[in-house]
DRENPA-3360 file (N, C-alpha, C; in nm, 2 decimals, always signed):
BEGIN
1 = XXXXXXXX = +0.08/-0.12/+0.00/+0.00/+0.00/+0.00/+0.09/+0.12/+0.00 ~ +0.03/+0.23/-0.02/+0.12/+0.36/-0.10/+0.02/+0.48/+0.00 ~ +0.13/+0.56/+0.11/+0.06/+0.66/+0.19/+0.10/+0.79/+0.12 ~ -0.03/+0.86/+0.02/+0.00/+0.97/+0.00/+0.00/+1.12/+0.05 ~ +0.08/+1.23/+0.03/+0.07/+1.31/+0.14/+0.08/+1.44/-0.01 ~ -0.03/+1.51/+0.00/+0.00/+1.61/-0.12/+0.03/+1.79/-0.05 ~ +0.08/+1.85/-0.08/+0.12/+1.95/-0.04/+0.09/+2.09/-0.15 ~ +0.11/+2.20/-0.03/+0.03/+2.34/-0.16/+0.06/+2.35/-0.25;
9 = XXXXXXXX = +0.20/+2.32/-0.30/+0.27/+2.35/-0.43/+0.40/+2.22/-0.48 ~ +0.42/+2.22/-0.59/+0.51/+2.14/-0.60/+0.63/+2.18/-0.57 ~ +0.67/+2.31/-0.56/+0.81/+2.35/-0.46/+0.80/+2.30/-0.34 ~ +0.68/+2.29/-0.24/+0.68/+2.21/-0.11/+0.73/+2.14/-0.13 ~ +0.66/+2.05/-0.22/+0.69/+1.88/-0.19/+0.80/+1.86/-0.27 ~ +0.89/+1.89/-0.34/+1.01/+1.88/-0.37/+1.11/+1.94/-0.23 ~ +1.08/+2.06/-0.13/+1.21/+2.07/-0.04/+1.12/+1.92/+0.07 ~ +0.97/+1.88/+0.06/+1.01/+1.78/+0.17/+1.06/+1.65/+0.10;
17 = XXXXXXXX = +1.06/+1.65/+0.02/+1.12/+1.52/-0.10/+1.32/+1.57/-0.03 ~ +1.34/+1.65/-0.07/+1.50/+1.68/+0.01/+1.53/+1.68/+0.17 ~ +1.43/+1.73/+0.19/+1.44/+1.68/+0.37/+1.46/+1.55/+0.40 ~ +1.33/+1.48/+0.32/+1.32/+1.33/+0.33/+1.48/+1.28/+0.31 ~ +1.52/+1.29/+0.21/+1.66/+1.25/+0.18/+1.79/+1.28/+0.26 ~ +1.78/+1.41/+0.27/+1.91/+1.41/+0.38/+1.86/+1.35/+0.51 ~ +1.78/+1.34/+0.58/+1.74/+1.22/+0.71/+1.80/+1.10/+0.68 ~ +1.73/+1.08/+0.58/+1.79/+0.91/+0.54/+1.92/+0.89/+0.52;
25 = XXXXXXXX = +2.00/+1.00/+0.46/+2.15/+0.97/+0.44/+2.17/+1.02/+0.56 ~ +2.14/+1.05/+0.66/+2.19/+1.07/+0.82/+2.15/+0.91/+0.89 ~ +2.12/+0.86/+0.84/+2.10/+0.73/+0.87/+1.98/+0.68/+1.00 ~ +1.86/+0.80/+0.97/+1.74/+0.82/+1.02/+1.67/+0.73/+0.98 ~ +1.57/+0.66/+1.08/+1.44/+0.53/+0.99/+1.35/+0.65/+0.95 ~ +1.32/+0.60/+0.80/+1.20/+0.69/+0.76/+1.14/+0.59/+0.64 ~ +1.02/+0.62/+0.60/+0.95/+0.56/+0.52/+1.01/+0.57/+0.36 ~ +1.03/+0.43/+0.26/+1.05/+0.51/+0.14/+0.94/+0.60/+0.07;
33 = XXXXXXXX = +1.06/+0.72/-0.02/+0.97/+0.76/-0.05/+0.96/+0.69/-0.22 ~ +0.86/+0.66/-0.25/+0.80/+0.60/-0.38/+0.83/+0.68/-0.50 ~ +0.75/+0.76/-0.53/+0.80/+0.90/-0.62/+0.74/+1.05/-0.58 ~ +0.75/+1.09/-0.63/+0.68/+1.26/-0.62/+0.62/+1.30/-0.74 ~ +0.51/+1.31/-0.72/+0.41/+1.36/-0.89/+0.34/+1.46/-0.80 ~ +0.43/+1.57/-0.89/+0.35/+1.75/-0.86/+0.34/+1.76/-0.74 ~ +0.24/+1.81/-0.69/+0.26/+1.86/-0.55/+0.20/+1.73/-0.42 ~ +0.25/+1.59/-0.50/+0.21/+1.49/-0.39/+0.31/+1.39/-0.40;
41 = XXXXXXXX = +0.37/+1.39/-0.28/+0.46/+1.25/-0.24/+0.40/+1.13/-0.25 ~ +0.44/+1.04/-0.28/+0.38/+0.88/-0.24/+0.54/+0.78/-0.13 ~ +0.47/+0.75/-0.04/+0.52/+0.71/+0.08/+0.50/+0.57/+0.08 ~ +0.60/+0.47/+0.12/+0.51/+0.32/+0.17/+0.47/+0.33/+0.26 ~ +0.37/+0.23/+0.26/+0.31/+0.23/+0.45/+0.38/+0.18/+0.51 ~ +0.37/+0.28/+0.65/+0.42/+0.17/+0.75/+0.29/+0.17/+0.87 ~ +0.32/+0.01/+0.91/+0.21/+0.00/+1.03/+0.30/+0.03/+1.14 ~ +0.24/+0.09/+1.19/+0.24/+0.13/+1.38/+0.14/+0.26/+1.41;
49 = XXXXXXXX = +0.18/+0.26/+1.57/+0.08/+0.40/+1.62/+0.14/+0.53/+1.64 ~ +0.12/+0.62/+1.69/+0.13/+0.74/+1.69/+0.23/+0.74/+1.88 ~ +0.30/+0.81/+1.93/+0.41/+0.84/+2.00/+0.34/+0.88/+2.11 ~ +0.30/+0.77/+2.24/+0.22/+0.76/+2.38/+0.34/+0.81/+2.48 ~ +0.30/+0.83/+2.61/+0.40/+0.84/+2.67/+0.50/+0.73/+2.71 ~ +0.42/+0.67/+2.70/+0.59/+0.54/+2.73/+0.62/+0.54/+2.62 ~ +0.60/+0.58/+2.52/+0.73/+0.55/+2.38/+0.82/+0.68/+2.38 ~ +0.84/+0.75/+2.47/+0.90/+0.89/+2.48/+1.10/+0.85/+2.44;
57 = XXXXXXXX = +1.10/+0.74/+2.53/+1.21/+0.71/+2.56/+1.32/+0.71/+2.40 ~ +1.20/+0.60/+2.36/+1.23/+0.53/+2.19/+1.23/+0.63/+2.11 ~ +1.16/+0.72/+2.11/+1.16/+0.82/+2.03/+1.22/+0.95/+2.03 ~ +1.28/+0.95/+2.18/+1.40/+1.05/+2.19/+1.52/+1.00/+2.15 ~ +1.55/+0.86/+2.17/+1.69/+0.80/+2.08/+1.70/+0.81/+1.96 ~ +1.58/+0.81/+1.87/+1.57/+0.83/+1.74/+1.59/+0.96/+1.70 ~ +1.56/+1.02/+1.78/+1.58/+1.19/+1.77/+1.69/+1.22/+1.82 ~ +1.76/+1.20/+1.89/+1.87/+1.23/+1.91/+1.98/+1.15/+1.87;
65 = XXXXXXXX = +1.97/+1.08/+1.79/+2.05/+1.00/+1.68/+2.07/+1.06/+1.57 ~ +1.95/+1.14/+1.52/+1.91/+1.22/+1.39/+2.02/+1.36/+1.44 ~ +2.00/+1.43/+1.54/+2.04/+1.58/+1.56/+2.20/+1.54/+1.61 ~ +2.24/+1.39/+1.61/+2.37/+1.40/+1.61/+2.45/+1.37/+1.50 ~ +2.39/+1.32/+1.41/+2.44/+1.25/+1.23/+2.44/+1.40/+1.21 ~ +2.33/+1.52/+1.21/+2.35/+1.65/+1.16/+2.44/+1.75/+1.19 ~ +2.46/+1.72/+1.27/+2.61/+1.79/+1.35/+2.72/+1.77/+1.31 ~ +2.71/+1.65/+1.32/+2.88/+1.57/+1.28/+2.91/+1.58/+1.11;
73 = XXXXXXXX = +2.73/+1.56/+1.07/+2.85/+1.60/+0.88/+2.79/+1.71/+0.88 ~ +2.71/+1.82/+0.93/+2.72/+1.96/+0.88/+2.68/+2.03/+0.97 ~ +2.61/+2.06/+1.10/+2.56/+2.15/+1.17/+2.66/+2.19/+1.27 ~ +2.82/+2.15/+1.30/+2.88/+2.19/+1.35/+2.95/+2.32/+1.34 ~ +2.93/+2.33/+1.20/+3.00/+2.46/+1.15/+2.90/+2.62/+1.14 ~ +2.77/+2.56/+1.15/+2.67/+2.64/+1.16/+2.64/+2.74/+1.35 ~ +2.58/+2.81/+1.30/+2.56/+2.93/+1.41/+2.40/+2.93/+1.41 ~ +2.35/+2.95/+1.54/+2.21/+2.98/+1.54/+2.10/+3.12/+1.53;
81 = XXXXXXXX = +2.25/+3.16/+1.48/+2.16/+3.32/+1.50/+2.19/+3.38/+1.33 ~ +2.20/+3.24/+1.26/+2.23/+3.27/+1.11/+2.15/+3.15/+1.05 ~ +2.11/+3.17/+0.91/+2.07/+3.07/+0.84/+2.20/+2.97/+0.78 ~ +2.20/+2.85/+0.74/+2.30/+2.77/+0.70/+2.26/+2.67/+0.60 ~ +2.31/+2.67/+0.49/+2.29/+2.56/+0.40/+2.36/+2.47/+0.37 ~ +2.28/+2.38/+0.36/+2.29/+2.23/+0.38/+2.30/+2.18/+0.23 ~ +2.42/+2.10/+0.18/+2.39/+2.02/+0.05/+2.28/+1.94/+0.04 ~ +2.15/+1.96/-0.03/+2.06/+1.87/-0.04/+1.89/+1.94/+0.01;
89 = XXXXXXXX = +1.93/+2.00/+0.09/+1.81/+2.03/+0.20/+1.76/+2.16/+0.15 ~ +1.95/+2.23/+0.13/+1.94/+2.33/+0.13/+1.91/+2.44/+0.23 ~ +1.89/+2.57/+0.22/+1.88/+2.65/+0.39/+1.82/+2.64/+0.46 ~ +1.89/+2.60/+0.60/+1.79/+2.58/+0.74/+1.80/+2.72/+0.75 ~ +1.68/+2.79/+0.81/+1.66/+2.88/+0.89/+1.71/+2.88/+1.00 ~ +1.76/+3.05/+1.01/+1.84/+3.07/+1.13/+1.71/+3.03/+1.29 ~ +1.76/+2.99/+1.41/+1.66/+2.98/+1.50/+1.61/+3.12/+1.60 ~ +1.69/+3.20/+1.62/+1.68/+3.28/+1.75/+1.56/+3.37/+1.65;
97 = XXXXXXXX = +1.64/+3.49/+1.59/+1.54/+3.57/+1.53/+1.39/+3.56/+1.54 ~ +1.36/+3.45/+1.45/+1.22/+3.43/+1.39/+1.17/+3.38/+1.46 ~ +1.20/+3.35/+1.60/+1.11/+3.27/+1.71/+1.10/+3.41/+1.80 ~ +1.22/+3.47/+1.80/+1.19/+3.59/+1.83/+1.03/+3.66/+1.83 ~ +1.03/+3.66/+1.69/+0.94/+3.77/+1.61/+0.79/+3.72/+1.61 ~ +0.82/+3.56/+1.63/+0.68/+3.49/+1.66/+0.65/+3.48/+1.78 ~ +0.66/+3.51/+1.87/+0.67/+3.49/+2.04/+0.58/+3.62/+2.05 ~ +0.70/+3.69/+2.01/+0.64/+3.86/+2.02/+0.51/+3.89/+2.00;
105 = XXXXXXXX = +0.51/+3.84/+1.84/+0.35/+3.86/+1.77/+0.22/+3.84/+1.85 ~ +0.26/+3.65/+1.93/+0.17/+3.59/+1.96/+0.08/+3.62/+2.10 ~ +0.20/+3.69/+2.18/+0.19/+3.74/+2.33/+0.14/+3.89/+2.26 ~ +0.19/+3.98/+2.19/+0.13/+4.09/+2.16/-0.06/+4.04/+2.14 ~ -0.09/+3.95/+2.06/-0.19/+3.94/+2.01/-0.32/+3.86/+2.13 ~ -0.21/+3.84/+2.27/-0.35/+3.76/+2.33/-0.36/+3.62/+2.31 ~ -0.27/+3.60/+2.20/-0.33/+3.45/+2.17/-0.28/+3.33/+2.23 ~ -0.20/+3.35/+2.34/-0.14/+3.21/+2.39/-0.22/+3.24/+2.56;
113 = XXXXXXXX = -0.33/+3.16/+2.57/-0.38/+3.12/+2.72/-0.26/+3.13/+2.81 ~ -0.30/+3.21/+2.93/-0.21/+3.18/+3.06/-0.05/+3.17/+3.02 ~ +0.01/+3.27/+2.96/+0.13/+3.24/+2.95/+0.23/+3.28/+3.06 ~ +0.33/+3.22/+3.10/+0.39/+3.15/+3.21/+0.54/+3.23/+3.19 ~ +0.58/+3.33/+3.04/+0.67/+3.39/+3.07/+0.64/+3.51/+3.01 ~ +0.74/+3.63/+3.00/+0.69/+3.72/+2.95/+0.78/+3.74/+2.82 ~ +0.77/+3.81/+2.73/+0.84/+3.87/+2.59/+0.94/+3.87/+2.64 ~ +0.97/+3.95/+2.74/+1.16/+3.96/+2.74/+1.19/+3.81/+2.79;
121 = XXXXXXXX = +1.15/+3.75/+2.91/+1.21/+3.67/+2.92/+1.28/+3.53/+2.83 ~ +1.09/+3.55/+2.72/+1.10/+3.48/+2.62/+1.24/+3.47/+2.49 ~ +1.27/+3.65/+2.49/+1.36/+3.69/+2.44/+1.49/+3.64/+2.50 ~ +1.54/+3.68/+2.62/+1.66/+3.63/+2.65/+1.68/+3.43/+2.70 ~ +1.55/+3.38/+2.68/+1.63/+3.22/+2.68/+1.62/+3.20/+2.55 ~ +1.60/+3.27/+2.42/+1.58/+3.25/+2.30/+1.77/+3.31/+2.26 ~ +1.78/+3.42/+2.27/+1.91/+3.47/+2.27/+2.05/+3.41/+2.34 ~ +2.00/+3.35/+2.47/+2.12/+3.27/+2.48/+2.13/+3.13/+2.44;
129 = XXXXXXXX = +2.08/+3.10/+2.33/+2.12/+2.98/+2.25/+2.22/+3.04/+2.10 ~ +2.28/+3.14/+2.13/+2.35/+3.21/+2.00/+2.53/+3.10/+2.07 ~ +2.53/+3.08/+2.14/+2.61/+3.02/+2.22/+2.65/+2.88/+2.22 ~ +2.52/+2.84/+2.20/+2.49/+2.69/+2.19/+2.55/+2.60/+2.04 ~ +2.55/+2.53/+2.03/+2.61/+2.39/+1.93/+2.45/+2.36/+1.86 ~ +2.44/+2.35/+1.70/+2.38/+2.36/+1.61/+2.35/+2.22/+1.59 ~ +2.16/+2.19/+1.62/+2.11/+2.09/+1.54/+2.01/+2.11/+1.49 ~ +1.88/+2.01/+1.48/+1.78/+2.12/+1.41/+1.63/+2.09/+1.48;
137 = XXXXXXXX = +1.55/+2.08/+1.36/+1.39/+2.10/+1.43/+1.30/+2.06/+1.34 ~ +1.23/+1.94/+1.35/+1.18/+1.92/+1.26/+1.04/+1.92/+1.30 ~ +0.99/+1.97/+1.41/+0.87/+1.99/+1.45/+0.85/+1.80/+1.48 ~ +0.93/+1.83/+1.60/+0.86/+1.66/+1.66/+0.75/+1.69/+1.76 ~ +0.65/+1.59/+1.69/+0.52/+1.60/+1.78/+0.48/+1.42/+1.78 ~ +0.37/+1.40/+1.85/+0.35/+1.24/+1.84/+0.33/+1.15/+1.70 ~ +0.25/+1.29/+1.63/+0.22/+1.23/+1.48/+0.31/+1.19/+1.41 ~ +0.44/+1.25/+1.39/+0.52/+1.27/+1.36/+0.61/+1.19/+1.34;
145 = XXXXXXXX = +0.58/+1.02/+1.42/+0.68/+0.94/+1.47/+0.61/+0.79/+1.45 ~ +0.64/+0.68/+1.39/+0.55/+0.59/+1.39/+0.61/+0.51/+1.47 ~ +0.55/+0.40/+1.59/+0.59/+0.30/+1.69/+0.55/+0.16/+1.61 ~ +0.67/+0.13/+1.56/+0.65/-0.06/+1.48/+0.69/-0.13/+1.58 ~ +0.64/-0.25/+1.50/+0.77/-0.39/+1.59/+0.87/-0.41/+1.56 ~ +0.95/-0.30/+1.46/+1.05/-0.31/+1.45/+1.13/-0.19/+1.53 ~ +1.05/-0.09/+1.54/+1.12/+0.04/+1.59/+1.08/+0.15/+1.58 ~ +1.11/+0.29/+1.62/+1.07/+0.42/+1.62/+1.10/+0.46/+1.45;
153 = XXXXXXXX = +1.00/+0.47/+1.37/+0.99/+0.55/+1.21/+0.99/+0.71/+1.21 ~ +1.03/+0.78/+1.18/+1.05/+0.93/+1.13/+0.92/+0.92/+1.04 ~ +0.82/+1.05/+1.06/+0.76/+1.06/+0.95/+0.74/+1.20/+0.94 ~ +0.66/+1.30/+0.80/+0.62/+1.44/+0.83/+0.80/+1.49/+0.79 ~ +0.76/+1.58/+0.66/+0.94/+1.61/+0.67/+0.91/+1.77/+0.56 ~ +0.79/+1.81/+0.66/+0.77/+1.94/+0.60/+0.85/+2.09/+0.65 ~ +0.91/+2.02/+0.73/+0.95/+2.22/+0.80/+1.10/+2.13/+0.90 ~ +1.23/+2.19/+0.84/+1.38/+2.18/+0.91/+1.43/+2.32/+0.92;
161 = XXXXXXXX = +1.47/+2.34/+1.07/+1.51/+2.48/+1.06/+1.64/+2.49/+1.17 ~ +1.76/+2.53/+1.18/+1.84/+2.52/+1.29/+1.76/+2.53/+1.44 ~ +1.86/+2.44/+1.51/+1.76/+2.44/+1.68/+1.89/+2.42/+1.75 ~ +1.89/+2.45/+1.87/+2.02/+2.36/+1.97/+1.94/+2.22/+2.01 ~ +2.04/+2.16/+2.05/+2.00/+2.02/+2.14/+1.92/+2.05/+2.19 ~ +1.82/+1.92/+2.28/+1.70/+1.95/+2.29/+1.59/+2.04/+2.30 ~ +1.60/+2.08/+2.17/+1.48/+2.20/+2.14/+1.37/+2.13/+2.07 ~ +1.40/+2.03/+2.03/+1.30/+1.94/+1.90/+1.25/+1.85/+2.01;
169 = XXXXXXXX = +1.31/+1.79/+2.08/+1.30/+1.68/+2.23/+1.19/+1.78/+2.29 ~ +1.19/+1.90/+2.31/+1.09/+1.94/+2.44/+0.97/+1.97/+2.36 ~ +0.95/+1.98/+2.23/+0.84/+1.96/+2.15/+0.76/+1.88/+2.14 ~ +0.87/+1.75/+2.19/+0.81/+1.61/+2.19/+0.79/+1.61/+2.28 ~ +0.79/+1.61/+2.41/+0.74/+1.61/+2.51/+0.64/+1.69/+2.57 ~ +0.62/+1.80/+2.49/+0.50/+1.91/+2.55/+0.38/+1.88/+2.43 ~ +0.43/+1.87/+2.34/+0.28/+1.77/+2.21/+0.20/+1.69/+2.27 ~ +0.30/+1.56/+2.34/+0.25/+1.44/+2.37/+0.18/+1.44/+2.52;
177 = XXXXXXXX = +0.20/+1.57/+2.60/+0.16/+1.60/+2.70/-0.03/+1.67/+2.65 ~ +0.03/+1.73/+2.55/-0.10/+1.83/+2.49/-0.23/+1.72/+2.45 ~ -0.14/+1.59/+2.39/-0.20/+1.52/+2.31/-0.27/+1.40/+2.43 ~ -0.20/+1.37/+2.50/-0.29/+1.23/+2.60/-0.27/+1.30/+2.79 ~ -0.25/+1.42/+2.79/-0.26/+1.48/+2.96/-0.11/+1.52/+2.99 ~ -0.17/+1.54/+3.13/-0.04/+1.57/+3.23/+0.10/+1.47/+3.25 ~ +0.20/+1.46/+3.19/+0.31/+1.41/+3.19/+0.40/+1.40/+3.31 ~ +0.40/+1.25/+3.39/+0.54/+1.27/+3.52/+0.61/+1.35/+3.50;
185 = XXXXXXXX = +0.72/+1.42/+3.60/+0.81/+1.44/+3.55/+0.91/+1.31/+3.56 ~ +0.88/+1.19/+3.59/+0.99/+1.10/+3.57/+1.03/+1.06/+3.45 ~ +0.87/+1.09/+3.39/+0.85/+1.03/+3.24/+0.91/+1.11/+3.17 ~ +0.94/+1.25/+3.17/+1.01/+1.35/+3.07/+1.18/+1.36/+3.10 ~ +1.18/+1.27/+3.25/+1.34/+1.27/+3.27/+1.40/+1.17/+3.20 ~ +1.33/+1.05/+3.20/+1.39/+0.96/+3.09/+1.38/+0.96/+2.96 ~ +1.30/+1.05/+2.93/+1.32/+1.10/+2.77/+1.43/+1.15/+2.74 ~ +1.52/+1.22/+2.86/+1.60/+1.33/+2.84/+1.70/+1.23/+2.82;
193 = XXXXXXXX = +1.72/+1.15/+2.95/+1.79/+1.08/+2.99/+1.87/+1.00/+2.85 ~ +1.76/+0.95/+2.79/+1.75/+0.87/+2.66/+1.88/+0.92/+2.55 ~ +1.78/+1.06/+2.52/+1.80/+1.14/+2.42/+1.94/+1.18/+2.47 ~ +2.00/+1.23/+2.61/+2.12/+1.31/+2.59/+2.27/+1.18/+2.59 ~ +2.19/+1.02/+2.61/+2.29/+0.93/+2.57/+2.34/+0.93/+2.46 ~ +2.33/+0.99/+2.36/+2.31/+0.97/+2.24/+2.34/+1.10/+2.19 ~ +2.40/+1.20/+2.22/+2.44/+1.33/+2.19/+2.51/+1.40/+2.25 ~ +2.59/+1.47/+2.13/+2.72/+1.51/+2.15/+2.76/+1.62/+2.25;
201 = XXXXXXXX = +2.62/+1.68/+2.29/+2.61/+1.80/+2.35/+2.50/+1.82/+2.45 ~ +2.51/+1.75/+2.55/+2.35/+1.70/+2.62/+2.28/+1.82/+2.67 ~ +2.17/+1.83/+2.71/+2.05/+1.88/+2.73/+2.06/+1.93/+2.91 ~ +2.06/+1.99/+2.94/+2.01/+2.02/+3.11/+1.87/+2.01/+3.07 ~ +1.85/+1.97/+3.24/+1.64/+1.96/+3.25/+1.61/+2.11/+3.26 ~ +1.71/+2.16/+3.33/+1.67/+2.33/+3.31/+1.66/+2.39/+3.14 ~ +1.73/+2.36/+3.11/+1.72/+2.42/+2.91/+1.61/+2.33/+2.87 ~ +1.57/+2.23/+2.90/+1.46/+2.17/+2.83/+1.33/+2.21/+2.89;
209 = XXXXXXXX = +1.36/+2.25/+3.04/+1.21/+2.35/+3.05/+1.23/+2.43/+3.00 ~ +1.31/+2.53/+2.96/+1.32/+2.67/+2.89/+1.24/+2.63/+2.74 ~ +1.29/+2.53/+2.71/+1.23/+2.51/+2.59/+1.09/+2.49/+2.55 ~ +1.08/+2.43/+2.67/+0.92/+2.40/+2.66/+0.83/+2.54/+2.66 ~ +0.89/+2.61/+2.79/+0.81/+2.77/+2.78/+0.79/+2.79/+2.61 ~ +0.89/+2.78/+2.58/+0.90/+2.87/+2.45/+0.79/+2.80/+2.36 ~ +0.78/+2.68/+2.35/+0.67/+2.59/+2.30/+0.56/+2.64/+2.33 ~ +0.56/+2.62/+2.48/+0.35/+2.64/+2.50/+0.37/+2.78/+2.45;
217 = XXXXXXXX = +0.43/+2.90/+2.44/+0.41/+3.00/+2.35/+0.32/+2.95/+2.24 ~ +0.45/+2.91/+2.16/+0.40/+2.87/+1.99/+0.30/+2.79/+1.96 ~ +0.26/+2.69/+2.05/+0.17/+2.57/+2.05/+0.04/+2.58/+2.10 ~ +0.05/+2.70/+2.24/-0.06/+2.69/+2.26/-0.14/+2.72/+2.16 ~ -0.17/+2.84/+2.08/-0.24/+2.85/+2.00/-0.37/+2.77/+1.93 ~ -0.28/+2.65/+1.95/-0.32/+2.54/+1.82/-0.42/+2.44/+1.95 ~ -0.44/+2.51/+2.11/-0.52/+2.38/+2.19/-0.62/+2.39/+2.09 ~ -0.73/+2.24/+2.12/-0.82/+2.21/+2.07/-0.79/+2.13/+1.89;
225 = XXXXXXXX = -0.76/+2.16/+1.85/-0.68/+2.19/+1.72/-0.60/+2.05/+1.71 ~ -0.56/+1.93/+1.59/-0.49/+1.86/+1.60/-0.43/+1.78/+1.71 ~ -0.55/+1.74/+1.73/-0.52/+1.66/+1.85/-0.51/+1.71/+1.99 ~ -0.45/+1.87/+1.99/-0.43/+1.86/+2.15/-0.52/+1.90/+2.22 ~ -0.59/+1.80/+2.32/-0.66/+1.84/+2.41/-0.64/+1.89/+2.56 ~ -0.54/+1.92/+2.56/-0.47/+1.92/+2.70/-0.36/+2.04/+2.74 ~ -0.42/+2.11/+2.85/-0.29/+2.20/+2.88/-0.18/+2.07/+2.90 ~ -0.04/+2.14/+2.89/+0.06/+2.08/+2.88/+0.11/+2.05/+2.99;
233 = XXXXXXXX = +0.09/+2.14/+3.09/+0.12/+2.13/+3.26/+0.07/+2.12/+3.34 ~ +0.09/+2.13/+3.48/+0.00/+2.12/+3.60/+0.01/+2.26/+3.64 ~ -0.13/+2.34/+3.67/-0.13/+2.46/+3.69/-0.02/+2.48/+3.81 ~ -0.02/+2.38/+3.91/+0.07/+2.44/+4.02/+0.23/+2.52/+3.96 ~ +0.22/+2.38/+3.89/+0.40/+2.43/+3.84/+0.40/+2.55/+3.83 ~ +0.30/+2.57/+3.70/+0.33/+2.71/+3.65/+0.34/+2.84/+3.74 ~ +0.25/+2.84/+3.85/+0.23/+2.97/+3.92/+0.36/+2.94/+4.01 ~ +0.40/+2.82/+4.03/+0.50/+2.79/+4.18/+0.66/+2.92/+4.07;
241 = XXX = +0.64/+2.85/+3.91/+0.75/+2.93/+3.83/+0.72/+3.08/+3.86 ~ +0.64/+3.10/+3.86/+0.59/+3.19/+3.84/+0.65/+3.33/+3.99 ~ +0.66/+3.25/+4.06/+0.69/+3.35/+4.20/+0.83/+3.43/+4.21;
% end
């Protein structure tokens, strides 16, 4: 069977046709892709389910197996407060700026529920990753990931843009919180735990909350929406952060 995914324009689906590719030559599990006619991919199927919280673990190794292959043949040399191109992929977007500018927008506009930091602060843990060692972001969420009996699948290869170490990891962990409730925190330690065996440049639980703030910014938006039905946290936390 053949899973097709068609996209707005055939320029889409040609840079996710090159996303798709450099993953795989990073030696990422991802689905073949079949061919590309106009603005639709054809994918084989793969069976499994969508990324619960016990599969956090599996799916942070897989992800942080991916953001270390990208490092070592090209994201080392890259900066995050610049865009950088990639043979194949071609330009990742720079990270700090434009998350900047979308933070801003979104808190100017009201639109993120109960937010838990403010613009500046959002600003300055967005700014001190100019510092940080270059991987990227491919917008990991639960969909995103298929669970086989063989193993964790990569799927979705519409949007790569430079990220530090776990910035893509706390996506995955505040999605899948959005997506099926309130997440232990033991359960998001062993994600970490997972993920930072496996990379060159590990993660503090402090920068991966940071990262999350920055998330429920961008994500809230979308409750109700795609699956998420769920604040991401337990109200205590946030006010206890909050003092």
């Amino acid at each position: 069977m053949v899973f097709a995914k068609t996209y707005p324009s055939a320029q889409a689906a040609e840079q996710a046709s090159a996303h798709h590719a450099w993953l795989a030559r990073l030696g990422t599990p991802v689905p073949r892709l079949l061919r590309r006619q106009g603005a639709a991919l054809r994918f084989e199927t793969i069976a499994g389910h969508h990324v619960g919280p016990d599969d956090l673990p599996a799916a942070a190794v897989v992800l942080a197996e991916a953001h270390a292959a990208g490092h070592r043949a090209e994201l080392h040399r890259a900066r995050l407060d610049a865009p950088y191109r990639v043979p194949g992929p071609g330009e990742l977007a720079a990270f700090i700026a434009p998350r900047i500018a979308r933070v801003q927008a979104l808190l100017d506009a009201g639109a993120v529920p109960a937010p838990t930091i403010t613009a500046t602060q959002a600003r300055s843990i967005l700014t001190a990753a100019a510092s940080e060692s270059a991987a990227f972001y491919k917008d990991a969420n639960p969909r995103n990931f298929l669970v086989t009996d063989t193993g964790v699948v990569v799927v979705d290869f519409d949007d790569l843009t430079l990220a530090p170490f776990g910035y893509d990891l706390a996506k995955l962990c505040m999605t899948t919180a959005m997506t099926h409730g309130l997440l232990a925190e033991t359960t998001i330690q062993r994600a970490l735990n997972a993920y930072n065996q496996h990379v060159p440049h590990p993660c503090t639980t402090e920068r991966l909350g940071d990262w999350m703030e920055i998330h429920h910014i961008l994500t809230a938006p979308y409750l109700g929406r795609h699956g998420y039905i769920h604040t991401w946290r337990n109200p205590d936390t946030a006010e206890a952060r909050n003092r």
